[in-house]
MARFI-930654 format. One line per 4 residues: number of its first residue (from 1); their letters; for each residue x, y, z of C-alpha. Coordinates in nm, 2 decimals, padded with zeros to 4 digits, always signed. Layout:
BEGIN
NUM	A	X Y Z ~ ...
REM end
This chain:
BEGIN
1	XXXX	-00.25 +00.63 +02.07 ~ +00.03 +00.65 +01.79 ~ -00.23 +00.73 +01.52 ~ -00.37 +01.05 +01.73
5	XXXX	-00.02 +01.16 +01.75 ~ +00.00 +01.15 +01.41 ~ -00.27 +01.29 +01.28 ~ -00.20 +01.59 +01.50
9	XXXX	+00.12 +01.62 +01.24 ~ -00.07 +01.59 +00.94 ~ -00.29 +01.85 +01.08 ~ -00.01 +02.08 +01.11
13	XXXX	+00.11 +02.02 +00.77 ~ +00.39 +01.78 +00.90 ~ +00.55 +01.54 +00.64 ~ +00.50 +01.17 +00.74
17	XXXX	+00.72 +00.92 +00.62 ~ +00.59 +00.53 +00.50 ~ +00.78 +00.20 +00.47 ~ +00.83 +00.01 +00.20
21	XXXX	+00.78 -00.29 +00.03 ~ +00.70 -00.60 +00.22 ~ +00.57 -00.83 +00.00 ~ +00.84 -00.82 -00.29
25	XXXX	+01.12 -00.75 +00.01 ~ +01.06 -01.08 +00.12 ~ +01.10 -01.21 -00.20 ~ +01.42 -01.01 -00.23
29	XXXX	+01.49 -01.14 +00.09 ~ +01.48 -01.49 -00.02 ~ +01.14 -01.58 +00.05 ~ +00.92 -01.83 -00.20
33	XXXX	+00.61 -01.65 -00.38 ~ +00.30 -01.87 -00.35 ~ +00.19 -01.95 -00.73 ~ -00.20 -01.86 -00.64
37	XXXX	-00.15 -01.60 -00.33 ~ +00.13 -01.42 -00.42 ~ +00.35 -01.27 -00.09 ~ +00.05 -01.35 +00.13
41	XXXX	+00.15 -01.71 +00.26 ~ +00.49 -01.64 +00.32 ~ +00.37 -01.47 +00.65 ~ +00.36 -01.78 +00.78
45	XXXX	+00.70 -01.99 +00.68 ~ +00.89 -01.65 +00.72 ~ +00.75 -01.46 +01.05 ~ +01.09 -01.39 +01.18
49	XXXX	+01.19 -01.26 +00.83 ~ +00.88 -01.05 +00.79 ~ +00.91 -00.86 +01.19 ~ +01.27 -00.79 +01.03
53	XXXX	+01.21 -00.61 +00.75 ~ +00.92 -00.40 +00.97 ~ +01.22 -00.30 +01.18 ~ +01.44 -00.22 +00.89
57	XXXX	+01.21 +00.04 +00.80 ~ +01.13 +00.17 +01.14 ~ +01.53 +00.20 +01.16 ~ +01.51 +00.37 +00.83
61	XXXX	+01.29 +00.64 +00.94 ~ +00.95 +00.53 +00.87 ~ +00.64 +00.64 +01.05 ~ +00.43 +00.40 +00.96
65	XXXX	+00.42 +00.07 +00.87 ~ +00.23 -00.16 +00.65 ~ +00.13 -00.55 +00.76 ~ +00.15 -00.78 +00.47
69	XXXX	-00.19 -00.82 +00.45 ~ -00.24 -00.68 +00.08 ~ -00.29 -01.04 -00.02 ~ -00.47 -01.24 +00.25
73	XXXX	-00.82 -01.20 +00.17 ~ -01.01 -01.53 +00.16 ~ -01.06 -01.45 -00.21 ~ -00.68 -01.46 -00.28
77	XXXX	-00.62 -01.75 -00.03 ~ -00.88 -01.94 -00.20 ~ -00.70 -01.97 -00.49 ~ -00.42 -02.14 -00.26
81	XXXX	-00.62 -02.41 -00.11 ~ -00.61 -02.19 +00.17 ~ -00.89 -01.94 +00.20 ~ -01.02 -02.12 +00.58
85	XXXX	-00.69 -01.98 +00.74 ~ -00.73 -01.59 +00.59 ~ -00.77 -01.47 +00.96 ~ -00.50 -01.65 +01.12
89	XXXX	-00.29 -01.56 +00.82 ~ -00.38 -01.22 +00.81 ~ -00.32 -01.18 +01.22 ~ +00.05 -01.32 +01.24
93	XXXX	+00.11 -01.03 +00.95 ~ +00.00 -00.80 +01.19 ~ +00.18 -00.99 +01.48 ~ +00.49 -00.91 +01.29
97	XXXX	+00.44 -00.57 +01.27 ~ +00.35 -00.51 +01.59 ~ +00.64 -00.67 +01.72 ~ +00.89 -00.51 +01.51
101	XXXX	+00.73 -00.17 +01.64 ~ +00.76 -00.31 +01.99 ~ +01.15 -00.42 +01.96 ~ +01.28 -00.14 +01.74
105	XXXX	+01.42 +00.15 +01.90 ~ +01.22 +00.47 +01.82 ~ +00.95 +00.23 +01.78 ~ +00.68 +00.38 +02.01
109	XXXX	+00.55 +00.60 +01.80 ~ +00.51 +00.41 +01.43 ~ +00.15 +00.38 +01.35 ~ +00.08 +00.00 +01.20
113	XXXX	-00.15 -00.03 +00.91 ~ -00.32 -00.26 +00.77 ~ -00.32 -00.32 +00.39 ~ -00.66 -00.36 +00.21
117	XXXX	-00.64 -00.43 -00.16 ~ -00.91 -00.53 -00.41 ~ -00.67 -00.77 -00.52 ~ -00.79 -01.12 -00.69
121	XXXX	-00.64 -01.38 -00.84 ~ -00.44 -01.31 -01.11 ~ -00.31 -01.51 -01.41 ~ +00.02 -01.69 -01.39
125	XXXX	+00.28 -01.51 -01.58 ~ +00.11 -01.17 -01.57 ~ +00.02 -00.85 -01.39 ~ -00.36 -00.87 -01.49
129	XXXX	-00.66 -01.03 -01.35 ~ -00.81 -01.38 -01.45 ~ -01.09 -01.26 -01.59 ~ -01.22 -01.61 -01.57
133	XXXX	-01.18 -01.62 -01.15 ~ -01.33 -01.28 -01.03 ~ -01.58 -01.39 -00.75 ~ -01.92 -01.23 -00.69
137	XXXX	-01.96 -00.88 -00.54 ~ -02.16 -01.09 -00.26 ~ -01.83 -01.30 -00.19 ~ -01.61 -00.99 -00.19
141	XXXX	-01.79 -00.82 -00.02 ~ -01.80 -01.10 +00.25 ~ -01.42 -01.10 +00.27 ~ -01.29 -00.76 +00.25
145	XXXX	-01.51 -00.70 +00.53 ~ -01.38 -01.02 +00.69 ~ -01.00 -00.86 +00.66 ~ -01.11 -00.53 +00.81
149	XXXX	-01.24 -00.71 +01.05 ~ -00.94 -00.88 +01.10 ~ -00.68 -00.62 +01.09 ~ -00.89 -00.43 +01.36
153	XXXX	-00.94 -00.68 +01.60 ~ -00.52 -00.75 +01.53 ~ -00.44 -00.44 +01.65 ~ -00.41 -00.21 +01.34
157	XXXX	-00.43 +00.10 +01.40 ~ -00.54 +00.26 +01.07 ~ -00.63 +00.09 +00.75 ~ -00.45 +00.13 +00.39
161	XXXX	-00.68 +00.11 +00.10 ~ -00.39 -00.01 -00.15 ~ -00.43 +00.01 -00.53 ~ -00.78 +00.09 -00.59
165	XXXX	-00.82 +00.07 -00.96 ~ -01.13 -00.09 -01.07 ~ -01.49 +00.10 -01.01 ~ -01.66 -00.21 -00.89
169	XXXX	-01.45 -00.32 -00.68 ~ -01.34 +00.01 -00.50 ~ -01.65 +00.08 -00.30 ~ -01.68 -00.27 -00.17
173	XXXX	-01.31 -00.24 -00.01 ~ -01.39 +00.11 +00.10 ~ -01.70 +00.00 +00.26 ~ -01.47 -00.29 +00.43
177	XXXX	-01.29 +00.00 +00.59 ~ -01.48 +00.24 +00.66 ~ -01.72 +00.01 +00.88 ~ -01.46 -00.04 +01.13
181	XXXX	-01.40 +00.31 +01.21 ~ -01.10 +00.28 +01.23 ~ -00.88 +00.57 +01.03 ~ -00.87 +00.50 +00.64
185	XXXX	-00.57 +00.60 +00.35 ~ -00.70 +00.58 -00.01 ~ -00.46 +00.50 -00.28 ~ -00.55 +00.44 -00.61
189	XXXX	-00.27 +00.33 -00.90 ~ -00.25 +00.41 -01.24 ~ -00.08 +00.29 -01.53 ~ +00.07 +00.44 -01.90
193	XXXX	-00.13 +00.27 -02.17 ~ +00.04 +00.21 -02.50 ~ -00.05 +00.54 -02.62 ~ +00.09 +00.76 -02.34
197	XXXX	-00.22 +00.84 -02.21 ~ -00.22 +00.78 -01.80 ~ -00.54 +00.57 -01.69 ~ -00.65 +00.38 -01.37
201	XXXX	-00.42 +00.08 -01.34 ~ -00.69 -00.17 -01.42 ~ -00.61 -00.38 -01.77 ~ -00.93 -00.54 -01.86
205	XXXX	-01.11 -00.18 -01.87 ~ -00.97 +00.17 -01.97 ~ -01.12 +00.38 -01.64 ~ -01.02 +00.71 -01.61
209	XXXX	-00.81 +00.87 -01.32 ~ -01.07 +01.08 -01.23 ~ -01.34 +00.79 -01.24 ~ -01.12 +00.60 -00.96
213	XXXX	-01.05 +00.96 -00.76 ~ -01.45 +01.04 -00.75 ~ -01.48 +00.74 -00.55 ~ -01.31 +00.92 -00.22
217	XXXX	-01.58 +01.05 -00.01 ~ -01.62 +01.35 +00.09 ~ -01.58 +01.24 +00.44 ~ -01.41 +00.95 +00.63
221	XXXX	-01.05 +00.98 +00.43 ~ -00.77 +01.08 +00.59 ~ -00.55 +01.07 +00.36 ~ -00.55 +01.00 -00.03
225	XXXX	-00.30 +00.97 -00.32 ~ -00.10 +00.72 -00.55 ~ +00.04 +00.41 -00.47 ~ +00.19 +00.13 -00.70
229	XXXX	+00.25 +00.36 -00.96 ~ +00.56 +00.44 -01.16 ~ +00.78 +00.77 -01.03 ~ +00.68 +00.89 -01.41
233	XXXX	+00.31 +00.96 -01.41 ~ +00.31 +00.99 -01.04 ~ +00.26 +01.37 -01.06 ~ -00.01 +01.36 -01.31
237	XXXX	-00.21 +01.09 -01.08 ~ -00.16 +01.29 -00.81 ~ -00.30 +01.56 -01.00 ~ -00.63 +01.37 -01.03
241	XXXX	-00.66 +01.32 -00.69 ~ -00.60 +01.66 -00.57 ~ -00.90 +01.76 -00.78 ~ -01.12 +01.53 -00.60
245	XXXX	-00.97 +01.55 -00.24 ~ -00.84 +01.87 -00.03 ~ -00.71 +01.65 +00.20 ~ -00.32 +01.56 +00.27
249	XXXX	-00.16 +01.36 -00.03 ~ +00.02 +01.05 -00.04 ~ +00.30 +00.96 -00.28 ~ +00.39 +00.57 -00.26
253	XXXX	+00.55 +00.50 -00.62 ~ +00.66 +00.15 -00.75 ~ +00.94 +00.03 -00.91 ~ +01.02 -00.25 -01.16
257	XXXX	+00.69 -00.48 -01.27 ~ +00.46 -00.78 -01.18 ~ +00.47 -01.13 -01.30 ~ +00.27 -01.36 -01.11
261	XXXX	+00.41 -01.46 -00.86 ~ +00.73 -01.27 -00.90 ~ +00.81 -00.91 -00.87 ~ +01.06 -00.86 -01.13
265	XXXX	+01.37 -00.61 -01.01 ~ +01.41 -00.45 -01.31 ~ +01.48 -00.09 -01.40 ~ +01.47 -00.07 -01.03
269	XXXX	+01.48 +00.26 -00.97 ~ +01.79 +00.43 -00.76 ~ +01.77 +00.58 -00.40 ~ +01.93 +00.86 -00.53
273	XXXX	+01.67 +00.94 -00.84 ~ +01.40 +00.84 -00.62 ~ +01.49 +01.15 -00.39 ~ +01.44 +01.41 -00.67
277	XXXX	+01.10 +01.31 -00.69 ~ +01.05 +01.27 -00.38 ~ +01.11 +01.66 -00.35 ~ +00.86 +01.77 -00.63
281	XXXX	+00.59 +01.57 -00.50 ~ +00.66 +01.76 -00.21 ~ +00.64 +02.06 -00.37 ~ +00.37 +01.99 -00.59
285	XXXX	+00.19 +01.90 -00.21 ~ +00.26 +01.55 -00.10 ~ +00.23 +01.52 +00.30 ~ +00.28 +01.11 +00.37
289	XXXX	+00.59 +00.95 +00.10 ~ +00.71 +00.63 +00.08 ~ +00.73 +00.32 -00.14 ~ +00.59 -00.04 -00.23
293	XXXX	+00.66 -00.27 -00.45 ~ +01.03 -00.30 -00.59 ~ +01.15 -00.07 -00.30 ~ +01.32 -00.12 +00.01
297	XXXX	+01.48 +00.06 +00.30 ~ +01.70 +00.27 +00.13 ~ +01.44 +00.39 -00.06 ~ +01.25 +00.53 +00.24
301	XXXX	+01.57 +00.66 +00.35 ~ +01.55 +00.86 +00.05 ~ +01.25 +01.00 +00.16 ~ +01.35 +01.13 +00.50
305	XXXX	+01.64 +01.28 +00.31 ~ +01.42 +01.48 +00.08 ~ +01.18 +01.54 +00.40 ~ +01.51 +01.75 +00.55
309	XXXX	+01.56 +01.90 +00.20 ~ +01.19 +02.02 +00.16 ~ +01.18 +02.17 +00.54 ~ +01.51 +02.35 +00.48
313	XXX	+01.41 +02.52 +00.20 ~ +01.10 +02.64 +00.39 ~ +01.26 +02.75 +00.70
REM end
């Protein structure tokens, strides 16, 4: 299995490369946002155009790769009109991964994961949540465990925890996971507030960094680290993590910002900036790097170049 093979690397102290984004590359790419669901819908009308960009980032040297699953719960579909399709949305995303992996050479051995987020609906215009439209615990409960489900039965072969933020909704997603047994990531995000301090990424609550990172078990993680998080704080946040988890680190940095439904490209930052940091989250103990939102293959092309860097030096 592609995930054993893998581990066995991360064992070792190996450096394991991610993709990037797949939701806001499609939109790049030229597909529509849904005004309710975000990236999650566009699965459907743009399968060919999703298994693409999979292989773009297997060409580019990623070792895993993420389905676009990170908005298909039947909470976020709901909001679309469309929560009574989540599975069969939620299984072509993984379709297209899978066959990206299966038709790109070098393929063989990319692990697929699925994507798991707390996300839920979120105001038009912004990057926060409706207040107004969180469901019950009950009901998200019921659905992240309904996309774990999903994403096993698919053919996943590990599960992403993607931006955990908020302390109520964190352990129902990990829960989601963990009950499949299949292997779990954790990746929290953080945020700058307006007075420099760096917090959990959540808006309508000022958590801590080390609130979010006490929520990692002690067992059951694989891997943990920061995802959806500006290249700028990412070394604190990884800092907060490291003092909750002894485990292999994950850097998985952001670029540009969120306007529902849009992912604005701006600021984007530059392949070539991108592999600086790259190599001091390396040094600082990073294991797994790669990028979401905003970034694309060159970006994780980047990160095998700062990969080569960091093992020369070491040699």
């Amino acid at each position: 299995m592609p995930y054993q093979r893998l581990k066995k690397r991360l064992d070792l102290g190996e450096i394991i490369i991610l993709d990037g984004a797949t939701g806001t590359e499609l939109e790049r790419r030229g597909a529509p946002m849904d005004p309710k669901a975000w990236c999650g819908p566009a699965t459907m009308q743009h399968h060919g155009l999703l298994t693409e960009i999979h292989a773009d980032y297997i060409r580019a040297g990623a070792q895993v790769i993420t389905a676009n699953t990170f908005a298909t719960s039947r909470v976020m579909l709901k909001a679309a009109g469309i929560g009574d399709r989540s599975v069969e949305i939620s299984r072509r995303a993984v379709e297209a991964a899978l066959k990206a992996r299966e038709a790109t050479p070098g393929g063989a051995e990319v692990v697929v994961a699925g994507s798991l987020s707390h996300m839920v609906p979120v105001a038009a215009g912004n990057s926060a949540t409706d207040p107004t439209s969180i469901p019950s615990d009950d009901e998200l409960a019921a659905a992240f465990g309904e996309l774990a489900a999903t994403l096993k039965a698919a053919g996943c072969d590990m599960i992403i925890l993607e931006m955990m933020y908020n302390p109520s909704r964190t352990p129902l997603a990990l829960c989601a996971a963990l009950e499949t047994g299949l292997p779990v990531w954790f990746g929290m995000s953080a945020r700058r507030r307006p007075s420099g301090q760096v917090m959990s990424f959540d808006h309508l609550g000022a958590y801590a960094l080390d609130q979010i990172a006490g929520l990692i078990p002690a067992t059951g993680i694989d891997v943990a680290g920061v995802m959806h998080t500006g290249a700028e704080i990412m070394g604190e946040a990884l800092a907060a993590v490291r003092r909750r988890f002894v485990g292999p680190l994950m850097a998985y940095p952001d670029s540009g910002y969120f306007e529902m439904p849009n992912w604005r490209f701006v600021d984007v930052i530059s392949p070539e900036r991108l592999e600086r940091f790259f190599g001091a989250w390396l040094q600082a103990g990073a294991r797994a790097i790669g990028g979401c939102c905003g970034l694309t293959p060159d970006h994780i092309g980047a990160a095998v170049r700062a990969r080569a860097a960091f093992q020369g030096t070491r040699r």
